[in-house]
C-alpha positions in Angstrom: -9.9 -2.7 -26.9 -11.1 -4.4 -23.5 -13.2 -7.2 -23.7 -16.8 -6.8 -21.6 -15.4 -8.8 -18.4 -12.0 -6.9 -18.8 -14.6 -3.4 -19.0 -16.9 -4.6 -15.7 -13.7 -5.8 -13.5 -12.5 -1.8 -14.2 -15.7 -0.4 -13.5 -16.3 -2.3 -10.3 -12.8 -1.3 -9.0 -14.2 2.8 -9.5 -17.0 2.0 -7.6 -15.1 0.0 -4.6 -13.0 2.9 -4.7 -16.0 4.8 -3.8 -16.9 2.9 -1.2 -19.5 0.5 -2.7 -19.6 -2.4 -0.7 -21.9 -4.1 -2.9 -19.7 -3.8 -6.0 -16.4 -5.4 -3.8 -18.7 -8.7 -3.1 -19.3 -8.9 -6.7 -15.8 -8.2 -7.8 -14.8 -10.5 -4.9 -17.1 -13.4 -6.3 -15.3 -12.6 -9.5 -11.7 -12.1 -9.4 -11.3 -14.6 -6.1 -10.9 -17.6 -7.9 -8.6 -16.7 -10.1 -6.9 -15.1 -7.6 -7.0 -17.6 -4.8 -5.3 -20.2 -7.7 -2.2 -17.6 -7.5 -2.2 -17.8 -4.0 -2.2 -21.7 -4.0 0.4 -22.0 -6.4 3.0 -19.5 -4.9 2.0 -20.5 -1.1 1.6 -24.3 -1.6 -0.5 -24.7 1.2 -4.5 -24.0 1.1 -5.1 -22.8 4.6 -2.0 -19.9 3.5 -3.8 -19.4 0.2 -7.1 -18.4 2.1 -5.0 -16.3 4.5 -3.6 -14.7 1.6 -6.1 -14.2 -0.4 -8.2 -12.4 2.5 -4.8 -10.2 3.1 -5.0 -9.7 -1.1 -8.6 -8.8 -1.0 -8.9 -6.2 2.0 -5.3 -4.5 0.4 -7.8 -4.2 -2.9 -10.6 -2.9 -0.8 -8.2 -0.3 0.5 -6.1 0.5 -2.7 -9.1 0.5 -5.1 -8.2 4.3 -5.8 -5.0 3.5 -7.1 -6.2 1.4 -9.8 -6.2 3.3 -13.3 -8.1 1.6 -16.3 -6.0 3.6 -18.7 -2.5 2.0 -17.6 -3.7 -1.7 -17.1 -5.6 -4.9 -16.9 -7.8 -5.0 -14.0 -7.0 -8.4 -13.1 -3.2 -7.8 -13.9 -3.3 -5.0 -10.7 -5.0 -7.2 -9.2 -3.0 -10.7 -9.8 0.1 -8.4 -8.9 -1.5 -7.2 -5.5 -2.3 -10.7 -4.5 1.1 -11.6 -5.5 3.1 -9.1 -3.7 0.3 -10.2 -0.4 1.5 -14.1 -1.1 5.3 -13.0 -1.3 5.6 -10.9 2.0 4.2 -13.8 3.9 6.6 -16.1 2.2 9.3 -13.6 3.1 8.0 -13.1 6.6 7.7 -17.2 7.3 11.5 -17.8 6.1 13.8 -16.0 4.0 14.7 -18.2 0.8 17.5 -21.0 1.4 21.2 -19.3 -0.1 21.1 -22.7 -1.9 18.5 -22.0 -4.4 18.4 -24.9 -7.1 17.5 -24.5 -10.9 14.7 -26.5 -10.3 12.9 -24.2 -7.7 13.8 -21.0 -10.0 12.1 -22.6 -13.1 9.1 -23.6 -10.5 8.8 -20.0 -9.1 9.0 -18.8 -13.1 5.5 -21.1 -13.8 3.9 -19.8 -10.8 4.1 -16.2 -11.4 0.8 -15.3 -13.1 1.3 -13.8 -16.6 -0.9 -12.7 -19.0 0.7 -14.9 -21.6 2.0 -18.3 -20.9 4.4 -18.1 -24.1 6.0 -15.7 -22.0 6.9 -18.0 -19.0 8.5 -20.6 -22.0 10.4 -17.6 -22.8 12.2 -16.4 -19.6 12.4 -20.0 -18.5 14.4 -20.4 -21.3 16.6 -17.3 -20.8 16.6 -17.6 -17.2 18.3 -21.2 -17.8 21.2 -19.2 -20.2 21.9 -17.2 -17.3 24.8 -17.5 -14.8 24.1 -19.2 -11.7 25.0 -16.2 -9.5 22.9 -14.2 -12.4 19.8 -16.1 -12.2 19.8 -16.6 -8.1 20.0 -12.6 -7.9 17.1 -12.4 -10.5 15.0 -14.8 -8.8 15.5 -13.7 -5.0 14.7 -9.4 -6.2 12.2 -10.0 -8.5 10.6 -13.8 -7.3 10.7 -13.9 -4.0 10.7 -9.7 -3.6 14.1 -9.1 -1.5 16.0 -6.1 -1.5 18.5 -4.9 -2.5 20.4 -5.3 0.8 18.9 -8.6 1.7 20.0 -9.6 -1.2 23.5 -8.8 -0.2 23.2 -10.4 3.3 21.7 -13.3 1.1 24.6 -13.4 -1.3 27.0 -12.8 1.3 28.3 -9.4 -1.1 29.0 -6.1 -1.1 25.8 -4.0 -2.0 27.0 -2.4 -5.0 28.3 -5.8 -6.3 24.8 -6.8 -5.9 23.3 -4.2 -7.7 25.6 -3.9 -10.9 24.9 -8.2 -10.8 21.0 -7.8 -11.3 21.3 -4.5 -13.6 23.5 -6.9 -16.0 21.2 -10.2 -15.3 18.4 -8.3 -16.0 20.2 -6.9 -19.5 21.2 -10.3 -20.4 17.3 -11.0 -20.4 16.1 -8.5 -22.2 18.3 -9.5 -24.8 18.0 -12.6 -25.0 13.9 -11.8 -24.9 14.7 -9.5 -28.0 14.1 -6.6 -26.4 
């Protein structure tokens, strides 16, 4: 069952998809907090957040019809758009150093918004029972939102290599997640 804010976040998005101006200033007066505390925490700079945020905000204007009620959390779509906006403009500024420490991986694991902060305690913990070479490959696809060929270039591997290393990182979570 959604809770009331959960229920008028969903029913604003219908209505900017239809256009209603009105209804995106009130969802942006809601959700842009929250929001712009994502973009602060993943960009690390203010005057970026804001940047961001604007970037995260017209892509929900525009994407408002792709939003379904029945398959998620309003502010989960939302939270992931603004994240995907703050990670292409960390990808576009510099690609991620190939000598990514523990520390910065546990770092990018707190500031990735999830519903449940148990959760972050969780991979943290798996992420740290991880290979090196594991956990880089984990934290460059799914962190910082390479590819899988710039991953390669990144790793300085052959693409398949690549591949097979994340499939089996990405196992060795689940697992260890009990799933």
């Amino acid at each position: 069952m959604k809770s009331p804010s959960e229920k008028r976040l969903c029913s604003l998005l219908e209505e900017v998809a239809s256009g209603d101006r009105k209804a995106f200033r009130t969802l942006y007066d809601e959700s842009a907090p929250l929001l712009f505390a994502i973009c602060v925490r993943l960009m690390r700079d203010r005057g970026k957040a804001q940047d961001v945020l604007q970037e995260a905000m017209t892509r929900i204007w525009r994407k408002a019809h792709l939003f379904d009620a029945s398959k998620g959390n309003a502010m989960a779509w939302m939270g992931v758009v603004t994240r995907n906006c703050a990670l292409n403009q960390l990808a576009a500024a510099s690609p991620p150093s190939s000598s990514l420490e523990e520390a910065e991986v546990l770092a990018a694991v707190e500031a990735t918004p999830s519903g449940d902060p148990e959760i972050a305690i969780d991979v943290k913990k798996c992420l740290k029972k991880l290979s090196k070479k594991y956990r880089k490959c984990v934290t460059l696809i799914y962190l910082h939102g390479l590819s899988y060929e710039e991953l390669a270039t990144q790793m300085d591997a052959p693409l398949g290599s690549v591949k097979s290393w994340v499939h089996r990182a990405v196992r060795e979570l689940a697992l260890c997640m009990g799933k």
